[in-house]
Structure formats: structure tokens, C-alpha cells
ZAFIGU-631896 format. One line per field, with one value per residue: z, y, x of N, C-alpha, C in turn; chain; residue number from 1. Coordinates in nm, 2 decimals. Example, Ala and Ser with C-alpha at 12.3 -4.5 7.8 and 13.67 -1.06 7.14 Angstrom:
// ZAFIGU-631896
n_z = [0.78|0.71]
n_y = [-0.57|-0.22]
n_x = [1.32|1.28]
ca_z = [0.78|0.71]
ca_y = [-0.45|-0.11]
ca_x = [1.23|1.37]
c_z = [0.78|0.79]
c_y = [-0.33|0.00]
c_x = [1.32|1.29]
c = [A|A]
k = [1|2]
***
This chain:
// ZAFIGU-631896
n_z = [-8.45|-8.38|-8.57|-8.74|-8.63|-8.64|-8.94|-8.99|-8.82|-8.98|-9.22|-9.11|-9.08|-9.31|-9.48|-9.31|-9.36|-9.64|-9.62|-9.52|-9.74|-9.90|-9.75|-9.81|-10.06|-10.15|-9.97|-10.20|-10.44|-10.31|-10.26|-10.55|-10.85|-11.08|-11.21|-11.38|-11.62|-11.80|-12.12|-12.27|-12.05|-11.97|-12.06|-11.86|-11.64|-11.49|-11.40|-11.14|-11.09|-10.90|-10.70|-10.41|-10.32|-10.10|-9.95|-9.96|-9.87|-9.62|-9.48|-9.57|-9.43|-9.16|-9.22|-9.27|-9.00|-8.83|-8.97|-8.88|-8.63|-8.64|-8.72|-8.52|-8.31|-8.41|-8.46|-8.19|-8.07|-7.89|-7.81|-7.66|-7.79|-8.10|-8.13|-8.05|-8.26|-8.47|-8.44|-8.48|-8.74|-8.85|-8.79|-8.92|-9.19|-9.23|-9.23|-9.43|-9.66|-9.65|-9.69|-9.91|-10.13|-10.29|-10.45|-10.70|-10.81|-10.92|-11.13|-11.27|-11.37|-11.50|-11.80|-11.88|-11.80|-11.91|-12.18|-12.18|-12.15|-12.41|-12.65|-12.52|-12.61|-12.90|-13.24|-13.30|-13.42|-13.36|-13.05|-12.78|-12.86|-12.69|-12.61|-12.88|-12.95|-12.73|-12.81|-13.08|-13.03|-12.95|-13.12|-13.35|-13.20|-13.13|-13.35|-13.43|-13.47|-13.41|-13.13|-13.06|-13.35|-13.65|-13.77|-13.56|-13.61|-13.83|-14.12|-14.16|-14.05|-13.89|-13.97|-13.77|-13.84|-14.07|-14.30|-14.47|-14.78|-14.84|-15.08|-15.25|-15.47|-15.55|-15.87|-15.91|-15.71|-15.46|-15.36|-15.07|-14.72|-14.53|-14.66|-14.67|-14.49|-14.42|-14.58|-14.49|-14.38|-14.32|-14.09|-13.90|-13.94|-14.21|-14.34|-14.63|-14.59|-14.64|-14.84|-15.09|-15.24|-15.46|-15.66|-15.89|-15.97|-16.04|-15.94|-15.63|-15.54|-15.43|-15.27|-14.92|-14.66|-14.36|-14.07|-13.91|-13.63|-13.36|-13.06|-12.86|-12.67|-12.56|-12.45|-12.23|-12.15|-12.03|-11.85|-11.71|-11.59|-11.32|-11.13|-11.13|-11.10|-10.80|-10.71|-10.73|-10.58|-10.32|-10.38|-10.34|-10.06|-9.89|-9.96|-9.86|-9.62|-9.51|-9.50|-9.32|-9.07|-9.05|-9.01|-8.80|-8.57|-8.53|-8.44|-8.23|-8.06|-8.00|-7.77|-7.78|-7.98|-8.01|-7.96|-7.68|-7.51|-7.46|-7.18|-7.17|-6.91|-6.68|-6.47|-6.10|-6.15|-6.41|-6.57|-6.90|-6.79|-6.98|-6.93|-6.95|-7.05|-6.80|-6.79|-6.98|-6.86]
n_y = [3.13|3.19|3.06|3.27|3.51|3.46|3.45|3.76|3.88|3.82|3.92|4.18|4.24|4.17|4.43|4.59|4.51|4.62|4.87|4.93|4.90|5.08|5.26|5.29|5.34|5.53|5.68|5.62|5.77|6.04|6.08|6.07|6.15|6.21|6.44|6.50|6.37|6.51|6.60|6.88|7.03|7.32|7.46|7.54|7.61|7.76|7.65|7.48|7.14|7.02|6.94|6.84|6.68|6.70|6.64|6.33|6.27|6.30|6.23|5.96|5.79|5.79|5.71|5.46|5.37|5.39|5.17|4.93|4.94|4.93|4.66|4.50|4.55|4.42|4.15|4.07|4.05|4.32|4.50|4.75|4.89|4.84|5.02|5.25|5.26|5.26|5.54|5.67|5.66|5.77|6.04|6.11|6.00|6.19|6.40|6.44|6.45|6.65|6.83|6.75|6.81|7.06|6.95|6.81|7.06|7.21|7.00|7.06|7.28|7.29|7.29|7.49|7.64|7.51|7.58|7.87|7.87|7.76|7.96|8.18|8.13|8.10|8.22|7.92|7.91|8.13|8.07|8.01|7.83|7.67|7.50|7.51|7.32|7.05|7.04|6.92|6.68|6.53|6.58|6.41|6.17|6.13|6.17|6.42|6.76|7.11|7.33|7.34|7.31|7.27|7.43|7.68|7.63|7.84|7.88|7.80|7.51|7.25|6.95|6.77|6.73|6.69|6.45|6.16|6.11|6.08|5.74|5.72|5.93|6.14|6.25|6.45|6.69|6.92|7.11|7.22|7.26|7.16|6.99|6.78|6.65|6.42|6.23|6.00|5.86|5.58|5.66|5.80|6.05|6.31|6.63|6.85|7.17|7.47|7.79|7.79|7.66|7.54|7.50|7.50|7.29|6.95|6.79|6.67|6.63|6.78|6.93|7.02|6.81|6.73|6.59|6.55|6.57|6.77|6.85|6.89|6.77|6.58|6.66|6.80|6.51|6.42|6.64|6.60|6.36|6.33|6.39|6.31|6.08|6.10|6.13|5.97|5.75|5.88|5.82|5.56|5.54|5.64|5.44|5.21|5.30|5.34|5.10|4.94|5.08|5.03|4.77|4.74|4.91|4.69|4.50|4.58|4.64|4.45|4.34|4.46|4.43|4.17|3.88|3.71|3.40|3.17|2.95|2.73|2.65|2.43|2.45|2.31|2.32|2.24|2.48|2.70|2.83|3.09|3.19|3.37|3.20|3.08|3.29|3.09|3.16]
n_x = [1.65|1.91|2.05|2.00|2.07|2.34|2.40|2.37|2.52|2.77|2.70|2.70|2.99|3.13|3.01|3.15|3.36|3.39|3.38|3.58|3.76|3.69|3.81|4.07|4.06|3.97|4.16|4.38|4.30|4.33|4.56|4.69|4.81|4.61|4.57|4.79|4.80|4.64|4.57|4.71|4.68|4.82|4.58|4.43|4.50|4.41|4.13|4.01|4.14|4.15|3.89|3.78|4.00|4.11|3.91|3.88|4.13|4.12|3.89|3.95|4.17|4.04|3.81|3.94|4.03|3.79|3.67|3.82|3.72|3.47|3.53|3.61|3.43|3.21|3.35|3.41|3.14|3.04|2.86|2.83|3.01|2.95|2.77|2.84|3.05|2.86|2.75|2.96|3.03|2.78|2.84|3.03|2.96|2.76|2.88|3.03|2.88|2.82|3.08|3.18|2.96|2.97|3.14|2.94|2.84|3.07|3.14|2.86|2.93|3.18|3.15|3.05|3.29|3.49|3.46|3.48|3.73|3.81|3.73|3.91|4.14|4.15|4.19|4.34|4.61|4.74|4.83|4.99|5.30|5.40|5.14|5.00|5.20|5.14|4.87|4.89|5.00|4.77|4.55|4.71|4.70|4.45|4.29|4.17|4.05|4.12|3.90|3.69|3.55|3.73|3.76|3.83|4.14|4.17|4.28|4.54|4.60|4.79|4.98|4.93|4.64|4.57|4.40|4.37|4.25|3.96|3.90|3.75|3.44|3.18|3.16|3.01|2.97|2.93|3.16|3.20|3.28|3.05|2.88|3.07|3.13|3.03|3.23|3.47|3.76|4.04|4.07|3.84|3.61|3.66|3.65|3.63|3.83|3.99|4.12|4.08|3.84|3.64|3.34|3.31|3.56|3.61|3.82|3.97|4.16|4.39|4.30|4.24|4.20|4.05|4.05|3.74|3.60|3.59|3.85|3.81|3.53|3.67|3.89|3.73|3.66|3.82|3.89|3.65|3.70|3.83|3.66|3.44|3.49|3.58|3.33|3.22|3.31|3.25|3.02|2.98|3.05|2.90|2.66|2.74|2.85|2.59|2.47|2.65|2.60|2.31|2.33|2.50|2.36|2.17|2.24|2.35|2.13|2.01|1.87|1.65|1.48|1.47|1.29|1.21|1.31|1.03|0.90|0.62|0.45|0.22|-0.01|-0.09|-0.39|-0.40|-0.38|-0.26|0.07|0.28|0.59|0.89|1.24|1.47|1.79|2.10|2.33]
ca_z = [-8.42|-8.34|-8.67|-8.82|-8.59|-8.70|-9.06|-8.99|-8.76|-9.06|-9.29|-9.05|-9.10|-9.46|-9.52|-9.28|-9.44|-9.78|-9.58|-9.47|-9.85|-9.95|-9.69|-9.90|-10.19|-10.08|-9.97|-10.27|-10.50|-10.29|-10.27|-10.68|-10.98|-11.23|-11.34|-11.45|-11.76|-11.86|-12.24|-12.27|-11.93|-11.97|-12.10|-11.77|-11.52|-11.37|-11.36|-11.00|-11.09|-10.69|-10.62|-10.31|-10.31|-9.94|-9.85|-9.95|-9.78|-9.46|-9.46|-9.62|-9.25|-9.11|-9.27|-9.20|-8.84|-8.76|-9.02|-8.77|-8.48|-8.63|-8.73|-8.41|-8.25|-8.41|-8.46|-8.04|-8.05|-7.81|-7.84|-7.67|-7.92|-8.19|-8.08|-8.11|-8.39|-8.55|-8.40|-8.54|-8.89|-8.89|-8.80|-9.05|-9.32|-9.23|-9.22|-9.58|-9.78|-9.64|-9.74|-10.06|-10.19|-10.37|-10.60|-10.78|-10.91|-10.99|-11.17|-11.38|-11.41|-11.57|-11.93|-11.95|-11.79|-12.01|-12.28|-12.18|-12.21|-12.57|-12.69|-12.50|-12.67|-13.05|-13.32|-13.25|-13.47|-13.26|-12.93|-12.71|-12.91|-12.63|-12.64|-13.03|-12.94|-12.69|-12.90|-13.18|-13.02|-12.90|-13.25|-13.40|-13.14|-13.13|-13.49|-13.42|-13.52|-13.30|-12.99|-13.14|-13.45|-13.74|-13.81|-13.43|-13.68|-13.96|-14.28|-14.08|-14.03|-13.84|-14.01|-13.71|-13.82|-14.22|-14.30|-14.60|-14.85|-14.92|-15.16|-15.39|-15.42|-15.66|-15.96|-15.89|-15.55|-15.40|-15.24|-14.96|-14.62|-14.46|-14.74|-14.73|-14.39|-14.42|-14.62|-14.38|-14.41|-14.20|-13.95|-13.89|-14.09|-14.28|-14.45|-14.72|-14.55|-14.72|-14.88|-15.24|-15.27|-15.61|-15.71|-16.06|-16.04|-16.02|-15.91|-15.54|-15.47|-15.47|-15.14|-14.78|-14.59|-14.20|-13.97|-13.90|-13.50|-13.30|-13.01|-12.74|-12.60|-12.59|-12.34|-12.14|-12.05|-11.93|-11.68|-11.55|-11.49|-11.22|-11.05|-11.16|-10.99|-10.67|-10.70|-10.77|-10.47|-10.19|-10.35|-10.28|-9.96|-9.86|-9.94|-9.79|-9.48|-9.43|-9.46|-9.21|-8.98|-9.02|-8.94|-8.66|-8.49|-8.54|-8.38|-8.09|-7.99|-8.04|-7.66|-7.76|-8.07|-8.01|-7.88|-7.59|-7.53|-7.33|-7.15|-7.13|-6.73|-6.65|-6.30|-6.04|-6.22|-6.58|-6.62|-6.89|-6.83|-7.04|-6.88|-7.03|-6.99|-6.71|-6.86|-6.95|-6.87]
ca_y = [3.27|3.19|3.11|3.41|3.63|3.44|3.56|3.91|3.93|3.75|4.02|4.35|4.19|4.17|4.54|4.69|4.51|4.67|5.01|4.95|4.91|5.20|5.40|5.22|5.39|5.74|5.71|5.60|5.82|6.12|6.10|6.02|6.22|6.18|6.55|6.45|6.26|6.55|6.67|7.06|7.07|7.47|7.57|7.52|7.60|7.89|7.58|7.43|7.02|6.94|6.95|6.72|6.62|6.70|6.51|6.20|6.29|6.35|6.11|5.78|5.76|5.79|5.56|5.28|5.34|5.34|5.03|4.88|4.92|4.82|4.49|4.46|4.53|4.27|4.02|4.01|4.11|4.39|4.53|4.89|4.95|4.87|5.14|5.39|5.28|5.33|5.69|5.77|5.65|5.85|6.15|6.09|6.05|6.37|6.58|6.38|6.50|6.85|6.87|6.69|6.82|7.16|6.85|6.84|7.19|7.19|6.91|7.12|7.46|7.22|7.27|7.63|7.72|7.50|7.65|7.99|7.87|7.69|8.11|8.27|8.04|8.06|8.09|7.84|7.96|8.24|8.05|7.97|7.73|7.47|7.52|7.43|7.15|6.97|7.03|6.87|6.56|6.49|6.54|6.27|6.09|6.10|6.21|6.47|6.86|7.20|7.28|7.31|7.32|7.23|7.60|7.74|7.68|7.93|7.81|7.77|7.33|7.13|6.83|6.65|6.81|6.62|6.30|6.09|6.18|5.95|5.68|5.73|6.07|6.17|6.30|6.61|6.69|7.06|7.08|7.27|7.17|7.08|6.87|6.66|6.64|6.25|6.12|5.94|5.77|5.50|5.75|5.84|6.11|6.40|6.70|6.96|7.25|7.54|7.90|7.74|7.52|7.61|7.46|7.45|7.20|6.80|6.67|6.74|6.58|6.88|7.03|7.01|6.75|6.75|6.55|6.66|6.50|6.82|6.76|6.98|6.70|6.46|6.78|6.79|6.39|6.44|6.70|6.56|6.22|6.30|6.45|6.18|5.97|6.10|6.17|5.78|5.70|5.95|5.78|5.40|5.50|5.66|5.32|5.10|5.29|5.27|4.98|4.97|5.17|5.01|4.64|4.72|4.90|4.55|4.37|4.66|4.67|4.27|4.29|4.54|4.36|3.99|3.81|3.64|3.31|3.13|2.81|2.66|2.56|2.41|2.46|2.17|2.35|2.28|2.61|2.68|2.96|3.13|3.29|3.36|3.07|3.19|3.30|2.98|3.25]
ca_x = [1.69|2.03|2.14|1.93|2.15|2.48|2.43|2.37|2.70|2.85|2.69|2.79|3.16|3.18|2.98|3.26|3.50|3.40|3.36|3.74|3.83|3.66|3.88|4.15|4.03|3.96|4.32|4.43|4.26|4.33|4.66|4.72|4.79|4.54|4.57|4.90|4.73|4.52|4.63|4.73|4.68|4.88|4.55|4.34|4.58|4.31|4.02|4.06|4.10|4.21|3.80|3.74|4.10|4.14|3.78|3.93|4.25|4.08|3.77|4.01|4.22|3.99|3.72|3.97|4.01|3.62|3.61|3.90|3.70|3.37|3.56|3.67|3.33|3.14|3.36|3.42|3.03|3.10|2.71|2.84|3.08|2.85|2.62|2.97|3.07|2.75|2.73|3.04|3.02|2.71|2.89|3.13|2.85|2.70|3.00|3.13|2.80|2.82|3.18|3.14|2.81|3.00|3.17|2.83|2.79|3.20|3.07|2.78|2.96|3.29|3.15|3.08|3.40|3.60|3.42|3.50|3.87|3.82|3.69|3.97|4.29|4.12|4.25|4.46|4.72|4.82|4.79|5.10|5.38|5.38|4.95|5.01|5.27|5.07|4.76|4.92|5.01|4.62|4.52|4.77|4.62|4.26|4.23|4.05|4.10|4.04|3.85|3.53|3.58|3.88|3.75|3.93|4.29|4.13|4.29|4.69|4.59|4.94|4.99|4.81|4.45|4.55|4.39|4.36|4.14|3.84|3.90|3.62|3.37|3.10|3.23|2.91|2.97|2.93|3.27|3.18|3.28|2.96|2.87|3.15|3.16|3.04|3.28|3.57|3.90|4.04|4.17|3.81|3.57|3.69|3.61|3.76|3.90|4.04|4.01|4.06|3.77|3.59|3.21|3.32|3.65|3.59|3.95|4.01|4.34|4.50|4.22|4.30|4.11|4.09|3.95|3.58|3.61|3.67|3.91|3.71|3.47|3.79|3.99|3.63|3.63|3.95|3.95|3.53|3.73|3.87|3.56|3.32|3.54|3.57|3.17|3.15|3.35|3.20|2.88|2.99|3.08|2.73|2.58|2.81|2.78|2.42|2.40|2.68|2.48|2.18|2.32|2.55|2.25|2.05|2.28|2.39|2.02|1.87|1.79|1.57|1.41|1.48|1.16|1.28|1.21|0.94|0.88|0.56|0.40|0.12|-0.02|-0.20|-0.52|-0.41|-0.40|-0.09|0.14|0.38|0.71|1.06|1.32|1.58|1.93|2.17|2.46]
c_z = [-8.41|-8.49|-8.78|-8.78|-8.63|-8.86|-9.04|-8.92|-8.87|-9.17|-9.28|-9.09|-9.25|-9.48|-9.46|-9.32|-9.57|-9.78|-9.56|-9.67|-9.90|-9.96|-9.79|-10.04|-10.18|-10.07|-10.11|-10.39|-10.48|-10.24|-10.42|-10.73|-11.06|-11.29|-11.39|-11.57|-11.83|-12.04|-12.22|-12.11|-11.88|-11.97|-11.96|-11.64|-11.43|-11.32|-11.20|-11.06|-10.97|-10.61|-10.54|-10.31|-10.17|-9.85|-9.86|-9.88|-9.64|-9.44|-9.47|-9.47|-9.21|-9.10|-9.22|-9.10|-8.76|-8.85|-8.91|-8.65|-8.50|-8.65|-8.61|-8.29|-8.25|-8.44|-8.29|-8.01|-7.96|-7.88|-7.81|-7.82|-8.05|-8.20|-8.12|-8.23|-8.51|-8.56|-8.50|-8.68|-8.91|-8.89|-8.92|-9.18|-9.34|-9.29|-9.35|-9.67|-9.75|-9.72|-9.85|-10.15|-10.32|-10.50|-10.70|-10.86|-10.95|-11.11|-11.31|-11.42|-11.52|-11.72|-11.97|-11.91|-11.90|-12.16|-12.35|-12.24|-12.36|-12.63|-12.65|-12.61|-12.83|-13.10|-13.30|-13.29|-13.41|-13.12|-12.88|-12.79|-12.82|-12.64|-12.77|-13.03|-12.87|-12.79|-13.02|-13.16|-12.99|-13.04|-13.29|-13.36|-13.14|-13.25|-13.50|-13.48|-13.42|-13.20|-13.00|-13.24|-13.54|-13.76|-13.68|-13.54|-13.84|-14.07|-14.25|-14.04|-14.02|-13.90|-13.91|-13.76|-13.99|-14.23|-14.44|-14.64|-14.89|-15.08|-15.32|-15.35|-15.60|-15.74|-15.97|-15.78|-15.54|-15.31|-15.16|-14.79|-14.53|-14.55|-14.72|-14.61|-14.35|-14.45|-14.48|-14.46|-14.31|-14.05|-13.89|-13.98|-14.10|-14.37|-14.52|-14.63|-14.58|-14.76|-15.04|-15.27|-15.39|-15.63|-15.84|-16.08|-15.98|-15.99|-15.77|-15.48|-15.43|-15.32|-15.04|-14.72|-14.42|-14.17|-13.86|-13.73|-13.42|-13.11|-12.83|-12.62|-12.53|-12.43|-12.26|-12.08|-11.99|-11.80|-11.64|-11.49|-11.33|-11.09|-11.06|-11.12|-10.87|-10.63|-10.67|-10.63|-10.32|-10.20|-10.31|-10.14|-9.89|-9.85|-9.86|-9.62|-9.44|-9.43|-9.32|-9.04|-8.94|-8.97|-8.79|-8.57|-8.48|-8.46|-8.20|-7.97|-8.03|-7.96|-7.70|-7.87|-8.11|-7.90|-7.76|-7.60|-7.45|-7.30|-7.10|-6.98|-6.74|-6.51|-6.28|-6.11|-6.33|-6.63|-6.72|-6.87|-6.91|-6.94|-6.92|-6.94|-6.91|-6.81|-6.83|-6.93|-6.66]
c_y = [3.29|3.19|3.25|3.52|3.59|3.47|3.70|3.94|3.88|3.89|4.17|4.33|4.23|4.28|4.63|4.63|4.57|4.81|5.05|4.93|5.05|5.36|5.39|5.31|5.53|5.77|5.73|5.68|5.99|6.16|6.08|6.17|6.28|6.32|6.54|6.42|6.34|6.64|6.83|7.11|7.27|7.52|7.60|7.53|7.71|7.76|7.49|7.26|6.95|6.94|6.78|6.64|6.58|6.62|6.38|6.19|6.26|6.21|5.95|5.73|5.76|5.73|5.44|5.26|5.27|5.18|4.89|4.79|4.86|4.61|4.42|4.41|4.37|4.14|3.97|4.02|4.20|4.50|4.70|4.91|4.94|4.96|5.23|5.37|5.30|5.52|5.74|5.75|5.69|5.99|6.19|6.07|6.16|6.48|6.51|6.47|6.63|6.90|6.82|6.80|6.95|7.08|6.87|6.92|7.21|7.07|6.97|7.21|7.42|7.27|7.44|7.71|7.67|7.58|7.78|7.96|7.87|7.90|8.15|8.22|8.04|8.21|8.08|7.82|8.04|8.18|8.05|7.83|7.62|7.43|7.42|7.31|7.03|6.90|6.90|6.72|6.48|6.49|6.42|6.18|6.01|6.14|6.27|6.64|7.00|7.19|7.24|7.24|7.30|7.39|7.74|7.74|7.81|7.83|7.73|7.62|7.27|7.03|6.75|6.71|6.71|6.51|6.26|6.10|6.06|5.92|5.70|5.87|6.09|6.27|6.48|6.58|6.87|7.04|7.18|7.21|7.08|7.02|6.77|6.62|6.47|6.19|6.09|5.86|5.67|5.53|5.85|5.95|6.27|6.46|6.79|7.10|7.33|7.70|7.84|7.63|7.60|7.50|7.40|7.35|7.05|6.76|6.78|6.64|6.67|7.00|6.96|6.96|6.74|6.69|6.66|6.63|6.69|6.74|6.79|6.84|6.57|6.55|6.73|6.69|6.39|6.51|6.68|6.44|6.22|6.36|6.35|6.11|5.96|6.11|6.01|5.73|5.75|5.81|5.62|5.42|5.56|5.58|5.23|5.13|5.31|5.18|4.94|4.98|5.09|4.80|4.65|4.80|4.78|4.50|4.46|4.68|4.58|4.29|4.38|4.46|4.24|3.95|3.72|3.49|3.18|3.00|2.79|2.58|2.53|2.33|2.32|2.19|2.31|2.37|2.63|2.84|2.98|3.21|3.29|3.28|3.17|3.14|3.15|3.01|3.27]
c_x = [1.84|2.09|2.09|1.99|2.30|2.51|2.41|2.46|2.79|2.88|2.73|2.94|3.19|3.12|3.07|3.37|3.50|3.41|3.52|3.80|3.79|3.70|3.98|4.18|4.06|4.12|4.43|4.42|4.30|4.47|4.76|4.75|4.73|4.52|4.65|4.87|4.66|4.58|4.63|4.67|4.71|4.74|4.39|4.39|4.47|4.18|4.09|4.03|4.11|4.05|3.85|3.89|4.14|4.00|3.87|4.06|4.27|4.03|3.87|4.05|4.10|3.83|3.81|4.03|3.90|3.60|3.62|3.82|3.55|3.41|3.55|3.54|3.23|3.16|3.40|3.22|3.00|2.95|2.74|2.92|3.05|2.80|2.72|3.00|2.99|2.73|2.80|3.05|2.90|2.73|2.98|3.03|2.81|2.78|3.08|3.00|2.80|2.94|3.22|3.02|2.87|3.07|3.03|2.81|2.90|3.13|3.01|2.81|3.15|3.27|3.16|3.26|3.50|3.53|3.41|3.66|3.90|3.85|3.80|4.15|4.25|4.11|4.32|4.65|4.79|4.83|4.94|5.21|5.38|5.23|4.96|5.04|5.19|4.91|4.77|4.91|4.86|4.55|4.58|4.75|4.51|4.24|4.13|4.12|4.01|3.99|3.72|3.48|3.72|3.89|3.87|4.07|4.26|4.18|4.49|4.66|4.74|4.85|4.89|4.69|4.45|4.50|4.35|4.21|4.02|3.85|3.80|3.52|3.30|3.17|3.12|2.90|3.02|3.05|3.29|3.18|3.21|2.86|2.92|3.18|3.12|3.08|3.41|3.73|3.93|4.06|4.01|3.72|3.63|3.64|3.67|3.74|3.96|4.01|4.03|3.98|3.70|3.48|3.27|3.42|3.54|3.69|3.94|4.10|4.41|4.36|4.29|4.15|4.19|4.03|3.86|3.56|3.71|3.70|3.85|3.65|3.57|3.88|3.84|3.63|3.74|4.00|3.80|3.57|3.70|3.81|3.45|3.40|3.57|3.42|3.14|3.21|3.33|3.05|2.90|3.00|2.98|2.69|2.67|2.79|2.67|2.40|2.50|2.61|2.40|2.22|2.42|2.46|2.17|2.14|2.37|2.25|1.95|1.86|1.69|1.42|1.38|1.37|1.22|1.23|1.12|0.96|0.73|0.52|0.29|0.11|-0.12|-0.33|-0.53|-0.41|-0.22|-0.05|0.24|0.50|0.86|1.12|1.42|1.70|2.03|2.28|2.47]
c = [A|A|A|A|A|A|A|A|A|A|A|A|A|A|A|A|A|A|A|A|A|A|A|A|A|A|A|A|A|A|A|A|A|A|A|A|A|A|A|A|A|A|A|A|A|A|A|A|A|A|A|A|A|A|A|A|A|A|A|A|A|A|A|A|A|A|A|A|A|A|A|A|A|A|A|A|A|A|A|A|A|A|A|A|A|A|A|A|A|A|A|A|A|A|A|A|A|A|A|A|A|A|A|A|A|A|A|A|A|A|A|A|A|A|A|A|A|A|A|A|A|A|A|A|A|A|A|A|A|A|A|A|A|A|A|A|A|A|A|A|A|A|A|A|A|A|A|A|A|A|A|A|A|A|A|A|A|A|A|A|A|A|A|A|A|A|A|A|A|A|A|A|A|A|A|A|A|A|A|A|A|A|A|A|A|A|A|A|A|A|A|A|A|A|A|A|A|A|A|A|A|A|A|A|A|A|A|A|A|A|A|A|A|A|A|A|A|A|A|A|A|A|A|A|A|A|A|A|A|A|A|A|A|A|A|A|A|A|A|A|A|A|A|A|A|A|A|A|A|A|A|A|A|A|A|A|A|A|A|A|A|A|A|A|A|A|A|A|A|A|A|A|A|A|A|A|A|A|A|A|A]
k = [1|2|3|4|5|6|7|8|9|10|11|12|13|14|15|16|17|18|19|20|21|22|23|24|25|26|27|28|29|30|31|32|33|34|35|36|37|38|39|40|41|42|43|44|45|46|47|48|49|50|51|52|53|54|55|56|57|58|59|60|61|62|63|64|65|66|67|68|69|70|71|72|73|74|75|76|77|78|79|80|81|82|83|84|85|86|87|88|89|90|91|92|93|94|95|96|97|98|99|100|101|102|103|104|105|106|107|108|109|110|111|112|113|114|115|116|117|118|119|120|121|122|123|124|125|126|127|128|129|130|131|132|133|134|135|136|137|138|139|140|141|142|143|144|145|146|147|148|149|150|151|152|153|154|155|156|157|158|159|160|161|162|163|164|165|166|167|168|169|170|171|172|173|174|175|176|177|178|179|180|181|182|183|184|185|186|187|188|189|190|191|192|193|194|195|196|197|198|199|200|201|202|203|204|205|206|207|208|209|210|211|212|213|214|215|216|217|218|219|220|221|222|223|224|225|226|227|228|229|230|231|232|233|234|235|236|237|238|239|240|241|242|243|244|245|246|247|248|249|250|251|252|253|254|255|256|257|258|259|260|261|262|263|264|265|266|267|268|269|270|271|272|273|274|275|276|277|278|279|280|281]
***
């Protein structure tokens, strides 16, 4: 029994030690950047990207205080203060998923709004000159073209949306864009683009090919990062502290659950009794 309780005070240690990294994180996460990094950033300045910026702000300190003091508890094994620090890292769970939980639906309402933006900024030819410039550079990039569509630039295609023309092509081929939209180059696939495409010629050196990869889904992983990442790290620290919870209660309340343990008598009658051994304390 003894060593069955020396792993589980081993195990409360190392799960509030990973609960004290966690604050670590929170901290570290909620005092960062990462919208910094988001391409064309100008054209989403009304979308709020700072969700849950201030939970982890709050919650981080304050996760590795209580981690602190669970260390503290069970590595002196200090049985009240277990019991507190359990309390309060359950308060602190409670009052993290209440003030968390509106992350989620930010979360599922991300696509239509960006999606309202893509509609309001197209065609992309008329858009904002830095809009364009940024734009541009994410294409040359990602080798991709528009927000939706190559179609968002109408027939007006920046150099970044051009890509090299497939090597080889049926000599009877419908050159229509969503035909050709399978052939590729090394830079990715490509299709012809244009108002001068003609059924009746056979040489298309002389059409405008684009890369068929719009750049839309590419802007989208970029601004749910940094919400799926704070989503991911509320939720590691949900599990970490139940389990928390649930071993520094086990070892705040063994007199309650720990079999005590007996000694064997037997009286002038032979009779045997059982009665717990007296304290060696």
C-alpha cells in the first residue's frame, strides 16, 4: 500500500508539473503575435482575430501559481492544501470553459464571414493597391490565383496568377477553361484564362494560363490558426487539470479511502480478533 501511494504522489507531481507548463504556454501564446504572419491582413481588419486572447492572459498567471502551490502541496504532502488546491483548480476550470466556450462558434462563423469579405473586395482588379500588392506576393508564393477563383481578377491577371504552360497538350482539345483545368506545370496546375480563347485554333502558346489553385482557402488557414490553437490549448488544459483534480483529491482524502490496517489477537479462548494496529507516529 505504501508503495502504491508513493507512485500516485509521484504521479500528482508530474501532472501538476505539466499543468504548470501549460500556464507557460497560455502565457506564452497570449501574449504573442501570430496575427502578424497573416497575408493581406488590410482586408480583415473589421474580423476580430484577438478571440480568447485575454483568457490566456488571465488564466496563464494564474495557472502557474495554483500549479506552484499544488507542487508545493504534494511534494511536502500537506493533505489540507491538497484539498485547496483541488477546489481552486476546479474553480479555475469552471470559470476557463464559460469564458472560453464563445471561441467555438468564432470558430464556425470564421468561414462565412471571411467569405462575406472575399464578395465585398472582388474584382480584384479594382481593389485597394496595397490589397493588390500583398495579394500578389501570396500568389508568387503559394502559386495559387484569386480568392475563389482566378475568375475574382476578370480578364486584368498580375504576373503572380501566370504559370508555365503545360509541356505537352492534345492537338484536339476544347480550350475552354474548365477543360483544361487538369493540365499542370511544375509550379502546380493550370488552366487557360482569357477573353481570346477560340475552339477553332490548335497552337495555344500565345493564351494566358493561370494557376487553377484559388488562394482563398490558403487566407482562411491563416486567420483559424490562431483560434485552433488557442482552442487546442484551453483543451490540453481541461485534461491535464482533471486529472489534476482527480489525483490530488486521492491523495487529500486516503484517510478516507485507505483500509487501515489490522493486527490479528487471539484471546485465552482461541477466539481470533481483528483490531487496527495503533499509530507508529
Amino acid at each position: 500500500m505504501a508503495r502504491c501511494r508513493s507512485y500516485l504522489r509521484g504521479l500528482d507531481i508530474c501532472v501538476t508539473v505539466l499543468l504548470l507548463v501549460s500556464g507557460v504556454v497560455m502565457i506564452g501564446v497570449g501574449f504573442s503575435t501570430i496575427e502578424g504572419n497573416i497575408p493581406v491582413a488590410e482586408l480583415f481588419d473589421q474580423l476580430s482575430s484577438s478571440n480568447g486572447l485575454l483568457v490566456l492572459q488571465v488564466f496563464g498567471p494564474l495557472t502557474v501559481v495554483l500549479s506552484f502551490l499544488g507542487i508545493c502541496a504534494a511534494t511536502l504532502d500537506l493533505k489540507p492544501l491538497l484539498l485547496v488546491f483541488s477546489a481552486l483548480i476546479f474553480v479555475e476550470f469552471v470559470a476557463l470553459m464559460v469564458v472560453a466556450s464563445p471561441l467555438v462558434q468564432v470558430q464556425a462563423q470564421m468561414d462565412g464571414a471571411v467569405d462575406e469579405v472575399f464578395l465585398n473586395v472582388t474584382p480584384l482588379h479594382r481593389a485597394e493597391l496595397y490589397i493588390q500588392k500583398e495579394l500578389n506576393k501570396l500568389q508568387a508564393s503559394d502559386f495559387c490565383c484569386g480568392l475563389k477563383s482566378f475568375e475574382d481578377w476578370e480578364t486584368d491577371f498580375p504576373n503572380s496568377c501566370f504559370c508555365t504552360a503545360p509541356s505537352s497538350l492534345p492537338a484536339t482539345s476544347n480550350l475552354q477553361p474548365s477543360a483544361q483545368a487538369g493540365n499542370s506545370s511544375s509550379r502546380g496546375p493550370c488552366v487557360l484564362a482569357g477573353s481570346d480563347l477560340s475552339p477553332l485554333t490548335s497552337h495555344v502558346t500565345d493564351k494566358v494560363w493561370v494557376h487553377s489553385k484559388p488562394c482563398g482557402p490558403i487566407l482562411k488557414s491563416y486567420l483559424s490558426f490562431p483560434i485552433k490553437l488557442r482552442i487546442g490549448i484551453i483543451s490540453a488544459f481541461a485534461t491535464i487539470a482533471m486529472a489534476a483534480i482527480a489525483l490530488s483529491l486521492a491523495l487529500g482524502l486516503e484517510e478516507y479511502w485507505k483500509t487501515p490496517p489490522v493486527e490479528t489477537i487471539v484471546d485465552d479462548f482461541n477466539r481470533v480478533k481483528y483490531q487496527p494496529k495503533p499509530s507508529q507516529t
